[in-house]
PDB file of N, CA, C and O in Angstrom:
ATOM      1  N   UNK A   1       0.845  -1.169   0.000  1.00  0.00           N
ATOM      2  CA  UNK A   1       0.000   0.000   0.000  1.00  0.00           C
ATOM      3  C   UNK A   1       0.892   1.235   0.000  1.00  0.00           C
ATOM      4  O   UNK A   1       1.834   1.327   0.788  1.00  0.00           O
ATOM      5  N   UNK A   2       0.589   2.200  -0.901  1.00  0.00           N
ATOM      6  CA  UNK A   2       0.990   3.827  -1.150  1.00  0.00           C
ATOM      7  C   UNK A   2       0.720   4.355  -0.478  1.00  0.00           C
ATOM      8  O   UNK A   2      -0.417   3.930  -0.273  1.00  0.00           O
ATOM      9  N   UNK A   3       0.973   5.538   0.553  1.00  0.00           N
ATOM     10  CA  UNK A   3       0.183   6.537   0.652  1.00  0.00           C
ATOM     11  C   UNK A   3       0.791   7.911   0.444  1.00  0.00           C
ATOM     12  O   UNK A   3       1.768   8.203   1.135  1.00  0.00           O
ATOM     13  N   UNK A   4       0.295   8.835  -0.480  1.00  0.00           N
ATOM     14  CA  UNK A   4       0.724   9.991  -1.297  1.00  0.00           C
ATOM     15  C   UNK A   4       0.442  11.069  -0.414  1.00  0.00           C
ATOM     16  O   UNK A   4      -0.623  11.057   0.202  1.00  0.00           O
ATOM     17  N   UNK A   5       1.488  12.269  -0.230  1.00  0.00           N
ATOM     18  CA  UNK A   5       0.716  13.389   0.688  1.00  0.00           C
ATOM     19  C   UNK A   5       1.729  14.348  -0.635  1.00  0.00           C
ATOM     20  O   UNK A   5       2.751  13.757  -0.984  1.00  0.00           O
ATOM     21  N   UNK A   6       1.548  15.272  -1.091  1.00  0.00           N
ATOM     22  CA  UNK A   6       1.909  16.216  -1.689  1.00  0.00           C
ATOM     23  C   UNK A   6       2.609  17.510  -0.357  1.00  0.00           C
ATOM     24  O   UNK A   6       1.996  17.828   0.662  1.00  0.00           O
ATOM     25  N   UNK A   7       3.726  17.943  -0.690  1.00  0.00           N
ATOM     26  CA  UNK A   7       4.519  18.892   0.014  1.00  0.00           C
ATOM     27  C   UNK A   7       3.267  19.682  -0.141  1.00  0.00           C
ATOM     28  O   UNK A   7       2.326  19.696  -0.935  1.00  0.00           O
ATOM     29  N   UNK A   8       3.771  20.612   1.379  1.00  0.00           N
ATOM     30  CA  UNK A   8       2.313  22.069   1.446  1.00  0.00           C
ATOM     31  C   UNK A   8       2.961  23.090   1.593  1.00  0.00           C
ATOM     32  O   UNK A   8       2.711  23.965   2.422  1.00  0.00           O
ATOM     33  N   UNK A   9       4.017  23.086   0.670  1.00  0.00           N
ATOM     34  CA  UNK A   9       4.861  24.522   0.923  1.00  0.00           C
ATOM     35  C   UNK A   9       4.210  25.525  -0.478  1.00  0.00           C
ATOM     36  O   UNK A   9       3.591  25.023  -1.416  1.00  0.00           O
ATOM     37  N   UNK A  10       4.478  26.819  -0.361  1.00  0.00           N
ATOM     38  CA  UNK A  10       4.014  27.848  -1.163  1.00  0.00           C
ATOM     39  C   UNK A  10       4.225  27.946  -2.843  1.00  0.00           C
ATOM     40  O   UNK A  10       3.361  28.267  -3.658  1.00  0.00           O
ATOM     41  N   UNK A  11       5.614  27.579  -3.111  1.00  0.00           N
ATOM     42  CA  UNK A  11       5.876  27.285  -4.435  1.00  0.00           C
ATOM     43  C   UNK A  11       5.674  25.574  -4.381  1.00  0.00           C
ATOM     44  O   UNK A  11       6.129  24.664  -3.688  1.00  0.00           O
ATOM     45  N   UNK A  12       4.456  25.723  -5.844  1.00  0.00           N
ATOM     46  CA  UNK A  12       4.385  23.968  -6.171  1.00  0.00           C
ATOM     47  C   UNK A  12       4.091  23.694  -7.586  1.00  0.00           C
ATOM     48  O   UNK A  12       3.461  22.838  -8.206  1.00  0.00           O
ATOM     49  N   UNK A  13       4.751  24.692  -7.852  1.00  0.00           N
ATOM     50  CA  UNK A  13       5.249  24.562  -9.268  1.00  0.00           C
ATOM     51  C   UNK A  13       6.151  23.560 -10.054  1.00  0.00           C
ATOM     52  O   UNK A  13       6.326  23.652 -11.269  1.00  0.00           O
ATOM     53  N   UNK A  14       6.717  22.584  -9.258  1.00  0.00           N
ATOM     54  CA  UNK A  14       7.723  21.853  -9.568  1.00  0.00           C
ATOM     55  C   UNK A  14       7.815  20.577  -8.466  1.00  0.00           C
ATOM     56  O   UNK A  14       8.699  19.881  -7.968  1.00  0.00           O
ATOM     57  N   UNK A  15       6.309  20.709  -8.394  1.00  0.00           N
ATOM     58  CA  UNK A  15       6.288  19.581  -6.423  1.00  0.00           C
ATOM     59  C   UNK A  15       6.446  18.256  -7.061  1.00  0.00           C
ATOM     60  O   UNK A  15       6.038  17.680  -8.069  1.00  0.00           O
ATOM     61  N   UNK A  16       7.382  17.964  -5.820  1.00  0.00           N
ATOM     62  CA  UNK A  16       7.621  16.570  -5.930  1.00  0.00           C
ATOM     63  C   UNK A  16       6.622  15.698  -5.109  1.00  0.00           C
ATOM     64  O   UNK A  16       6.100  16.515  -4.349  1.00  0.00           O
ATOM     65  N   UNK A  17       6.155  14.646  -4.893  1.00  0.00           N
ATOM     66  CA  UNK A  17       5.243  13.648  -4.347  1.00  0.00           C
ATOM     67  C   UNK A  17       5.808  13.333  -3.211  1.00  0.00           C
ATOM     68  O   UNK A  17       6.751  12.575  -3.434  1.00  0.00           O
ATOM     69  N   UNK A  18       5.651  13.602  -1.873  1.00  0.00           N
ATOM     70  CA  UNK A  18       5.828  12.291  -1.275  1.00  0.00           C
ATOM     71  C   UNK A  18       5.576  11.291  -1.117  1.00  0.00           C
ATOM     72  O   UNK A  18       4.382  11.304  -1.418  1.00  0.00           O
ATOM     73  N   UNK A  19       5.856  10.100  -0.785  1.00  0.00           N
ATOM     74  CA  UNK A  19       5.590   8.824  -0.446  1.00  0.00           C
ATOM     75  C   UNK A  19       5.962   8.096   0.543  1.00  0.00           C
ATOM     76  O   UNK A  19       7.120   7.809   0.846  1.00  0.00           O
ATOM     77  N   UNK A  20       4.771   7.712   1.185  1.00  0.00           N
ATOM     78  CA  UNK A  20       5.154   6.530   2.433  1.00  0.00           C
ATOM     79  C   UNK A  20       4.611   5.106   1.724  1.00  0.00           C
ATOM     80  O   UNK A  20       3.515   4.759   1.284  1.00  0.00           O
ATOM     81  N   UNK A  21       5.922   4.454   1.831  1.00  0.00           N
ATOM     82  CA  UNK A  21       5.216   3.144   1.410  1.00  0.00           C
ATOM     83  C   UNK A  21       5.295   1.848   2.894  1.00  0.00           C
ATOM     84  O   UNK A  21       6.307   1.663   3.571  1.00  0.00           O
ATOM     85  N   UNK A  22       4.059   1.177   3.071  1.00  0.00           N
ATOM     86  CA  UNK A  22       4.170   0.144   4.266  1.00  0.00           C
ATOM     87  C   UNK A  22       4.341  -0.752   3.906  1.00  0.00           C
ATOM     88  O   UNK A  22       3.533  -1.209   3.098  1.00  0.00           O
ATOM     89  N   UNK A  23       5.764  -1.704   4.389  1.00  0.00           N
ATOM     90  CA  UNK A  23       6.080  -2.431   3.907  1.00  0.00           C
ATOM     91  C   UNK A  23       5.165  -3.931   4.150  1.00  0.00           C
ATOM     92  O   UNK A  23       5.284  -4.890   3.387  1.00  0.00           O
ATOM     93  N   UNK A  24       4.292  -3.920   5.292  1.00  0.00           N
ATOM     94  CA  UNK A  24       3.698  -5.016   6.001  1.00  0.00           C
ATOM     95  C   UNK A  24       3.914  -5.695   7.177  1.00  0.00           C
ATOM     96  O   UNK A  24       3.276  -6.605   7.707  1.00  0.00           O
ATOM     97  N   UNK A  25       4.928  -5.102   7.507  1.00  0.00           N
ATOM     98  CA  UNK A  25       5.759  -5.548   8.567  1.00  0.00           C
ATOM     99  C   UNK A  25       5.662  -4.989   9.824  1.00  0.00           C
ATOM    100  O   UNK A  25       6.071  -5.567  10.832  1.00  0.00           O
ATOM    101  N   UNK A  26       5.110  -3.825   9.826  1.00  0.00           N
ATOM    102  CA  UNK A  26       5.254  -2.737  10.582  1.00  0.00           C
ATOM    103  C   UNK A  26       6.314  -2.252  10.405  1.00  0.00           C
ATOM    104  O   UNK A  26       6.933  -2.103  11.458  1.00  0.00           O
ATOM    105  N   UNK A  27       6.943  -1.851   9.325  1.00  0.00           N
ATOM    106  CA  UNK A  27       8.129  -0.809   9.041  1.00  0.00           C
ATOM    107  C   UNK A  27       7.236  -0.136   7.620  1.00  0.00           C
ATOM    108  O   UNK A  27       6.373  -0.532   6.836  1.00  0.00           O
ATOM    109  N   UNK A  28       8.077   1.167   7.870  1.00  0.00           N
ATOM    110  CA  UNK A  28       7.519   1.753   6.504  1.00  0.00           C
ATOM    111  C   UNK A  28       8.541   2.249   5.934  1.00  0.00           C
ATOM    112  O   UNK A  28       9.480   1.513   6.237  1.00  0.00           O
ATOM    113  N   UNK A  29       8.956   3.210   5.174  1.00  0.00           N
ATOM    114  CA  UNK A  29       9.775   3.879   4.262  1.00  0.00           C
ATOM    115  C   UNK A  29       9.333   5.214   3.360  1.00  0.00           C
ATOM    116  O   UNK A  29       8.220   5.319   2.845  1.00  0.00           O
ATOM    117  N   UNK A  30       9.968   5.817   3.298  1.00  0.00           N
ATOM    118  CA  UNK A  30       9.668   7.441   3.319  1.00  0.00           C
ATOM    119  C   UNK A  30      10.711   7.462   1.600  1.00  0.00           C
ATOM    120  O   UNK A  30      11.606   6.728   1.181  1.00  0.00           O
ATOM    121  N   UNK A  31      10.059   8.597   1.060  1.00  0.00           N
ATOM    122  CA  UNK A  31      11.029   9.026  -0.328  1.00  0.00           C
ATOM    123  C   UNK A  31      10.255  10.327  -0.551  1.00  0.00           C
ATOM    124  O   UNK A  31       9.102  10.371  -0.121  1.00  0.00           O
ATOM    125  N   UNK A  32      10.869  11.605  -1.303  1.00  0.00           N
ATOM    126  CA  UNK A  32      10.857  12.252  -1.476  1.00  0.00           C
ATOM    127  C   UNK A  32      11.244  13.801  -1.341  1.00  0.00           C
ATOM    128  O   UNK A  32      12.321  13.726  -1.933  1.00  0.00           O
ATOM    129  N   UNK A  33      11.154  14.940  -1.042  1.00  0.00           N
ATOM    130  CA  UNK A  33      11.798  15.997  -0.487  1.00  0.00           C
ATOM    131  C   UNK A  33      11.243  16.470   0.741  1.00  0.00           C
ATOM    132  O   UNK A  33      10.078  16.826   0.922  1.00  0.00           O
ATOM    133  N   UNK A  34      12.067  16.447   1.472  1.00  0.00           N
ATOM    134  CA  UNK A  34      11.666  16.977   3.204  1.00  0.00           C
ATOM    135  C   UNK A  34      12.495  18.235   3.938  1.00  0.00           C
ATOM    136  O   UNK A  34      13.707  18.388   4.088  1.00  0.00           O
ATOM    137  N   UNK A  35      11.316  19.109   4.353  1.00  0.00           N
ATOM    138  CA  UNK A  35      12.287  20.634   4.923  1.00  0.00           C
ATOM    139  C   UNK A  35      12.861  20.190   6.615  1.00  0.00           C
ATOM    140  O   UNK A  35      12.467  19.321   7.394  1.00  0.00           O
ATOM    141  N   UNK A  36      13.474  20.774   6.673  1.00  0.00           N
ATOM    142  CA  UNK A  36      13.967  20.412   8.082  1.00  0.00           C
ATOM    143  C   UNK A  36      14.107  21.374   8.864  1.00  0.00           C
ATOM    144  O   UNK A  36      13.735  22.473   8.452  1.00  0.00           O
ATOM    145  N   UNK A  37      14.685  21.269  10.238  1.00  0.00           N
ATOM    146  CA  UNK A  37      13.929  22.368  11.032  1.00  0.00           C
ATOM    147  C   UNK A  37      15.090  23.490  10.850  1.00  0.00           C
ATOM    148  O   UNK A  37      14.622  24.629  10.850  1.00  0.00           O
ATOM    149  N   UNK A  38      16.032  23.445  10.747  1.00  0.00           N
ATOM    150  CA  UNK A  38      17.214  24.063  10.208  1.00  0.00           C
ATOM    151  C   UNK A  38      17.119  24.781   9.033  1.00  0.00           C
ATOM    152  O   UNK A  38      17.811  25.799   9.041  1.00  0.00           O
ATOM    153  N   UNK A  39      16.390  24.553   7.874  1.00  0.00           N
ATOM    154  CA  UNK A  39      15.851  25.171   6.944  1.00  0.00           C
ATOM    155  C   UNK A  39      16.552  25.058   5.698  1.00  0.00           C
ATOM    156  O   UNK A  39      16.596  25.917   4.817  1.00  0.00           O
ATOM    157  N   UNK A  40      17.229  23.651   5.695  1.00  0.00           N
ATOM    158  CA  UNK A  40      17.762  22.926   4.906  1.00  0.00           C
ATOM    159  C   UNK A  40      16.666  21.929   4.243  1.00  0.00           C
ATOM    160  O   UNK A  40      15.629  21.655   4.846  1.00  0.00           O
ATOM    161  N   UNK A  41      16.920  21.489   3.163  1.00  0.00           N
ATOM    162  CA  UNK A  41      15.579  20.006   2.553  1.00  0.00           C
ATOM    163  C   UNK A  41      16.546  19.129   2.216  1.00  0.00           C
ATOM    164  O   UNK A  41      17.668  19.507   1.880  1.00  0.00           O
ATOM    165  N   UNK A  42      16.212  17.943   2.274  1.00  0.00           N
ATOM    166  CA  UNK A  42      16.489  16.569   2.159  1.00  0.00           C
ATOM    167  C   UNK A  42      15.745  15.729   1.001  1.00  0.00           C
ATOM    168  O   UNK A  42      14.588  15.308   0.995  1.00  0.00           O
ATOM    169  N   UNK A  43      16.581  15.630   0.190  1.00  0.00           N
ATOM    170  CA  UNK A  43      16.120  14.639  -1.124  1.00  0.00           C
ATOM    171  C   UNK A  43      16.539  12.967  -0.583  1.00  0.00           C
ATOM    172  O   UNK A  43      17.642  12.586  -0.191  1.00  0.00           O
ATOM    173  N   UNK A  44      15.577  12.359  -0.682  1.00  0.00           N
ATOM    174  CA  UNK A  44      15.435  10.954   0.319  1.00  0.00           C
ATOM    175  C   UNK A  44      14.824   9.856  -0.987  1.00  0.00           C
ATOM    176  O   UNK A  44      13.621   9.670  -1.168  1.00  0.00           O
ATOM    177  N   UNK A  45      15.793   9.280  -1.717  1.00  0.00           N
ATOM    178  CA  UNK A  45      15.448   7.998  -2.125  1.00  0.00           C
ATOM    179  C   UNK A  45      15.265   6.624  -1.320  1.00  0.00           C
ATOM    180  O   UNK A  45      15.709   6.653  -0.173  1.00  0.00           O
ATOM    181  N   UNK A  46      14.758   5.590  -1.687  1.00  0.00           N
ATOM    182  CA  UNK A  46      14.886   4.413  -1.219  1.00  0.00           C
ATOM    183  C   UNK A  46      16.275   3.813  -0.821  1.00  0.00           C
ATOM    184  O   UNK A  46      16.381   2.959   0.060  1.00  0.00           O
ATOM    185  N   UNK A  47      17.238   4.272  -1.466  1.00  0.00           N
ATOM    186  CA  UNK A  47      18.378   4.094  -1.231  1.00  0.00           C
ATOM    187  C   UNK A  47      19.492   5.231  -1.460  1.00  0.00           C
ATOM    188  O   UNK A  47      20.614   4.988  -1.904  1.00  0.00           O
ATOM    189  N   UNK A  48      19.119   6.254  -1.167  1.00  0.00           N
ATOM    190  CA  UNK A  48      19.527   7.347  -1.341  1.00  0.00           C
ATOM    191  C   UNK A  48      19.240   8.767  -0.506  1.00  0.00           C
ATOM    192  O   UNK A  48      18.138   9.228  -0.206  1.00  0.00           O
ATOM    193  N   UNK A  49      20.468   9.284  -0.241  1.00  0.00           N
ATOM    194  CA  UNK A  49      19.685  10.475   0.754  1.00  0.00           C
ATOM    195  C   UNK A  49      20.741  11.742   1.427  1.00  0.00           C
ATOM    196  O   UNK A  49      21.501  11.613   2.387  1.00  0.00           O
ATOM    197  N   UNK A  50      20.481  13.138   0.481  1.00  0.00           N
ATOM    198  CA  UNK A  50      21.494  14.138   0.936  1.00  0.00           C
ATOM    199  C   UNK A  50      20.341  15.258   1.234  1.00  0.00           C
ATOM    200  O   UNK A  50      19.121  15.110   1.162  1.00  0.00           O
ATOM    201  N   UNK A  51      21.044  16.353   1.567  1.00  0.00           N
ATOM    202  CA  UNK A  51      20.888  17.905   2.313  1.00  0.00           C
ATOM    203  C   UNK A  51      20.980  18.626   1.869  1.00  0.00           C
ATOM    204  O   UNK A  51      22.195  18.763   2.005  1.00  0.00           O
ATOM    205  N   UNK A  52      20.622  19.586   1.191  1.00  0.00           N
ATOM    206  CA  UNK A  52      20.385  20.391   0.108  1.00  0.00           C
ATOM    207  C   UNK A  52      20.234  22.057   0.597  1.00  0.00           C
ATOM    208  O   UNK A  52      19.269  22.151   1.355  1.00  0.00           O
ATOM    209  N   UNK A  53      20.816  23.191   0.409  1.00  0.00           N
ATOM    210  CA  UNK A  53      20.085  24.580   1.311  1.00  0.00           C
ATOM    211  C   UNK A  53      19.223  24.523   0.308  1.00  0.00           C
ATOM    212  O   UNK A  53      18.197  24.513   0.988  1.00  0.00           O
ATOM    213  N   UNK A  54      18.745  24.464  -1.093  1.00  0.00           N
ATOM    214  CA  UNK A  54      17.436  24.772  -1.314  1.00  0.00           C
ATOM    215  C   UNK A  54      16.392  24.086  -1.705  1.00  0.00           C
ATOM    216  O   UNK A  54      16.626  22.878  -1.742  1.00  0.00           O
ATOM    217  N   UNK A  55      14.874  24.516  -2.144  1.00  0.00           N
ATOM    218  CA  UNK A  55      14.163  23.296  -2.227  1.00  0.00           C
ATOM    219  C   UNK A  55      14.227  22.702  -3.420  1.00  0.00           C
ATOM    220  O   UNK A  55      13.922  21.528  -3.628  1.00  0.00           O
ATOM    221  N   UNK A  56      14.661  23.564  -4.311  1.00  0.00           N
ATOM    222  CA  UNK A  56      14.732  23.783  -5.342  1.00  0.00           C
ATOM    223  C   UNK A  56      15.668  22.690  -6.200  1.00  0.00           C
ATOM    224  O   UNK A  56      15.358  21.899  -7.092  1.00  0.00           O
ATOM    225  N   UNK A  57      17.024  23.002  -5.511  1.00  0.00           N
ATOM    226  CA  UNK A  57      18.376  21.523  -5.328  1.00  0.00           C
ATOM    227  C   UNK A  57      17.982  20.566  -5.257  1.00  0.00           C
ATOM    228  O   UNK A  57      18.285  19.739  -6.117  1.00  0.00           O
ATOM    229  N   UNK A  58      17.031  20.193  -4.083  1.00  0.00           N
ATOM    230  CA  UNK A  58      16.891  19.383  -3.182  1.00  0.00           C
ATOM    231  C   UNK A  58      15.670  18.194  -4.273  1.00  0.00           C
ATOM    232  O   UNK A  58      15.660  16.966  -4.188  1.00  0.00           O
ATOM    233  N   UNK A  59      14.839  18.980  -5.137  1.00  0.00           N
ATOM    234  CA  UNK A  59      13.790  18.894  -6.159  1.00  0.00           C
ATOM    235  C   UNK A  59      14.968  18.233  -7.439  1.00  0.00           C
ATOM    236  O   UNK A  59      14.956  17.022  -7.661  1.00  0.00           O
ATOM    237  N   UNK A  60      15.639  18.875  -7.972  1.00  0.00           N
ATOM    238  CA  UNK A  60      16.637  18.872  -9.010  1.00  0.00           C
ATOM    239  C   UNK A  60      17.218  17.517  -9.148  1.00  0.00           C
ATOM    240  O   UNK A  60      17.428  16.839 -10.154  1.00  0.00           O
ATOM    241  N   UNK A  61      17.481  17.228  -7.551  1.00  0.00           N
ATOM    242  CA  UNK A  61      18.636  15.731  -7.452  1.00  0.00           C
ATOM    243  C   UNK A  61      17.578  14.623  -7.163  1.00  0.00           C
ATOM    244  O   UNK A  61      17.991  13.471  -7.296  1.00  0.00           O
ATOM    245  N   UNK A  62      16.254  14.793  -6.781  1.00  0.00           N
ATOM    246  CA  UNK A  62      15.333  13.612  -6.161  1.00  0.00           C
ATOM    247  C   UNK A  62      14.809  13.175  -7.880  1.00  0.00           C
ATOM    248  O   UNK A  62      14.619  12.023  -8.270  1.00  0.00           O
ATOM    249  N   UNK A  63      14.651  14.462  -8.726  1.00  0.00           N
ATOM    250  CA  UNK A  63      14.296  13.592  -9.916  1.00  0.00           C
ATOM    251  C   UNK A  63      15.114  13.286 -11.062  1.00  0.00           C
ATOM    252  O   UNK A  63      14.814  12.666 -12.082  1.00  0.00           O
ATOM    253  N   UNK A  64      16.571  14.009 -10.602  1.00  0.00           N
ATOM    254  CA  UNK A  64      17.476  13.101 -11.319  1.00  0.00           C
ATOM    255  C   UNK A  64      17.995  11.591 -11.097  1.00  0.00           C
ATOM    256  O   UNK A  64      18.419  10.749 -11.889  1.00  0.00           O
ATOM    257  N   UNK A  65      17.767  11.585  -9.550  1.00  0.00           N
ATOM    258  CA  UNK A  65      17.906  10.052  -8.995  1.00  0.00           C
ATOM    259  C   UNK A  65      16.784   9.062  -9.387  1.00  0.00           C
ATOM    260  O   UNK A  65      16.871   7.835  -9.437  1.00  0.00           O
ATOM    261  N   UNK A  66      15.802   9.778  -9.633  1.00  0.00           N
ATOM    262  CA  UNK A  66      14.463   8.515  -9.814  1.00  0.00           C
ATOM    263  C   UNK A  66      14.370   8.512 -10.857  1.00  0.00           C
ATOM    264  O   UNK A  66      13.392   7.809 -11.109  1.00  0.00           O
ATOM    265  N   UNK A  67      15.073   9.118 -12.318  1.00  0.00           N
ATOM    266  CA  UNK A  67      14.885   9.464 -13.810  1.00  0.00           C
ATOM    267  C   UNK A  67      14.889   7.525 -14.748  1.00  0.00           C
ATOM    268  O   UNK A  67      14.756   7.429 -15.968  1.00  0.00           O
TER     269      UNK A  67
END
C-alpha cells in the first residue's frame, strides 16, 4: 500500500510527491523531499539520501535520482 501526501509549501510549481510506502511488517519507508527544522531540505530515495540549502536543489537531485 501507497500513501501519497503532496509537500504544502508555497511554491508547487515543480512539487515533488511524497511517499510513504508500508512495507507489512510494521516498518515503513519514506522518499521524497523533506524541509527540516534548520531550513535545509532533504532529497530521500529508497536508497539514497542528501541535504540540500534549497528546495529547489533538493527537487533537481530527487528527480534526477528517480529518472
Amino acid at each position: 500500500m501507497v500513501k501519497s501526501n503532496t509537500n504544502r509549501e508555497s511554491d508547487m510549481s515543480n512539487a515533488v510527491t511524497n511517499e510513504t510506502i508500508d512495507m507489512g511488517n510494521n516498518e515503513r519507508m519514506s522518499r521524497g523531499v523533506f524541509a527540516q527544522p534548520d531550513g535545509t531540505w532533504l532529497a530521500m530515495t529508497l536508497t539514497r539520501s542528501q541535504f540540500f540549502k534549497t528546495r529547489k536543489g533538493a527537487e533537481r537531485a530527487f528527480l534526477r535520482w528517480t529518472a
